[in-house]
Phi, psi and omega in degrees: 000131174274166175282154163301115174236017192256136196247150157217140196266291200249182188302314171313322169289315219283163176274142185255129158302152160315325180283323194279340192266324181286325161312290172337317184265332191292322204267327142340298205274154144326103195312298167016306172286348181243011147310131128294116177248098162326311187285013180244003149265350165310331167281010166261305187305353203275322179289314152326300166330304194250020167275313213285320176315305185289342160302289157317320136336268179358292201318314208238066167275346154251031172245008174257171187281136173315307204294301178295002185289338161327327193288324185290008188287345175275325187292332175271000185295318161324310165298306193287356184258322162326307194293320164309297165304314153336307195280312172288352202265302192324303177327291187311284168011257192316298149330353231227142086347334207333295210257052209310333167300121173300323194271339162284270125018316202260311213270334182253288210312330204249356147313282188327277196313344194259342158288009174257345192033050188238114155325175136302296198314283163316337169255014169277302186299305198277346204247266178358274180322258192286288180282327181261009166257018194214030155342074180095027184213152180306017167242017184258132190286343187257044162276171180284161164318103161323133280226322177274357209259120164347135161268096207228158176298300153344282193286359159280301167331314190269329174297349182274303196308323222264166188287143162191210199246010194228342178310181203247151170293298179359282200286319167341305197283322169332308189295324219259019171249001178203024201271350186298306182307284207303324171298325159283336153320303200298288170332316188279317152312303219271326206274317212271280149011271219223287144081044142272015203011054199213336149323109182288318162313304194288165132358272164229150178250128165232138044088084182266158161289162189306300186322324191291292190298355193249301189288334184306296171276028203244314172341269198276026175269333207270333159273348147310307184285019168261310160333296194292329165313271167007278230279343178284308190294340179275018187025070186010061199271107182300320156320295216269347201260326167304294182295324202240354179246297174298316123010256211300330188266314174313303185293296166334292184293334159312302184280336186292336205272332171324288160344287160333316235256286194280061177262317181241313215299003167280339220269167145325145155285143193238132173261002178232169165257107217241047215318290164357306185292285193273356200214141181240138186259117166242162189254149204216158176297183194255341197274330180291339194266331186297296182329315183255016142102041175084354197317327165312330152283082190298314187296256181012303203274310196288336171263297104000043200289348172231013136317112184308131186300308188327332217236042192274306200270021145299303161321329188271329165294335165269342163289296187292357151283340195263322188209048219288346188251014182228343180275142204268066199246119154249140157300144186313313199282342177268308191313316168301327164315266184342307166293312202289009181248027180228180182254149166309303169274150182301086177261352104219207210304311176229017159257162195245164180171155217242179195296309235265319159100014184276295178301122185231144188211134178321171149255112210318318187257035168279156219283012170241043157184052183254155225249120180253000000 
């Protein structure tokens, strides 16, 4: 365990809870902003529609002439951006009220969720659960690594992968079609395995209950079998599985984990939950927020988690008027700087440090310079 070493002299340095900024803010907002909308699941079947379409596509890719197969490549760019919706329409879904039939409710998350290879069941205990009441503090499975933490494949894998100031381009690229898979792995192994909080591999290791971990694998046998469908109807075709299966998944986990990467991995470690603090908001073209349900707004979605995204960037006009000197709002392209110019690991609360563990750097958003 590393140590608390965080010291604040004024009001400004101490940390505010997720409970202190919302009291605060709610009554600001509109109720509205707290209705379940039913129409903000509607971008998932609509995205469903058009992976299984592109699929069907997909399918008779080998009756075309090779010199033209280039033309499906705007269609898996389409898919893969499906995949990207899939993963936020859920996201909201499992926050949410929208959809109050359990079994409807049960039945679209793990639709959204299975090109993602994520139970439901699982990404309610890890995402729900586990990051987001403990966010950016030594028990959040999604944070960087600690600096003490076993070198082990988990944490070599994600030191190849992850953006930083020592990665290889190579692996960069690698990562950034599959680093999504290896987080869900490491986590998804530990609980189904062993779901002992004793793993070493993961980040952090937690725990589910029996009940949880029996649907949890239950889940994900019924999302293999959905894959080996796929992956059957394309009659394990290397053409139609590249252009209509891989393509599409590659490209998806790329802009979704872009997204990930800058959510957290700049900020401090927090021993309280500090959204203000521990979380970052980026600025994004406007057609990408339409899309992808506001996801840029991070900071936001971490005070409000179940709060309709239409009303984010309201919310955000009242942070930066209330607190304007602790919030993390960047362009998307300086963060991405920032991670590839910083180190990967935790050397503590608010230092960065690279695998060798020789190299020490401020960490860029700690909260007495952080950059709005």
């Amino acid at each position: 365990m590393i140590q608390n070493t965080l010291t604040r002299d004024t009001d400004e340095q101490k940390l505010i809870t997720q409970a202190e900024y919302a009291k605060a803010l709610r009554p600001l907002m509109p109720p509205e902003a707290f209705d379940a909308d039913p129409k903000q699941v509607l971008t998932l079947p609509i995205n469903l529609a058009i992976v299984i379409t592109g699929w069907g596509i997909a399918d008779y890719l080998d009756q075309w002439n090779p010199y033209y197969l280039w033309l499906f490549l705007p269609l898996s760019i389409i898919m893969g951006n499906s995949v990207i919706v899939l993963l936020f329409s859920t996201h909201n879904l499992l926050h949410s009220s929208a959809i109050k039939n359990p079994k409807l409710r049960w039945l679209l998350s793990l639709l959204g969720l299975t090109l993602l290879w994520t139970p439901p069941t699982f990404w309610k205990a890890v995402h729900n659960r586990e990051h987001h009441s403990k966010t950016n503090s030594l028990q959040d499975p999604d944070r960087n690594y600690l600096d003490q933490h076993p070198k082990n494949w988990g944490k070599w894998i994600q030191n190849c992968f992850v953006p930083s100031e020592s990665v290889n381009p190579f692996w960069l690229m690698v990562g950034m079609a599959s680093a999504w898979g290896v987080h869900t792995f490491r986590n998804l192994s530990s609980v189904l395995l062993f779901n002992d909080g004793k793993s070493e591999y993961p980040v952090v290791s937690f725990t589910v209950k029996p009940k949880e971990r029996r649907a949890i694998a239950w889940e994900l046998l019924l999302i293999i079998g959905i894959h080996v469908s796929v992956l059957s109807l394309l009659d394990f075709n290397p053409v139609k599985l590249l252009l209509g299966y891989f393509l599409p998944i590659w490209i998806g986990y790329s802009g979704a984990i872009f997204y990930i990467y800058t959510n957290h991995m700049l900020c401090r470690m927090t021993d309280e939950n500090d959204p203000l603090i521990n979380s970052v908001s980026i600025r994004v073209p406007y057609i990408f927020d339409l899309l992808h349900h506001n996801f840029s707004y991070h900071t936001e979605h971490h005070i409000f988690p179940g709060m309709n995204s239409d009303y984010y960037p309201m919310l955000q006009e009242l942070i930066k008027t209330k607190y304007p000197d602790r919030f993390n709002l960047l362009d998307a392209k300086t963060v991405w700087q920032l991670l590839m110019g910083s180190a990967r690991h935790y050397k503590d609360e608010t230092t960065f440090t690279d695998w060798s563990g020789s190299k020490l750097m401020t960490c860029p958003l700690s909260s007495d310079n952080a950059i709005t």
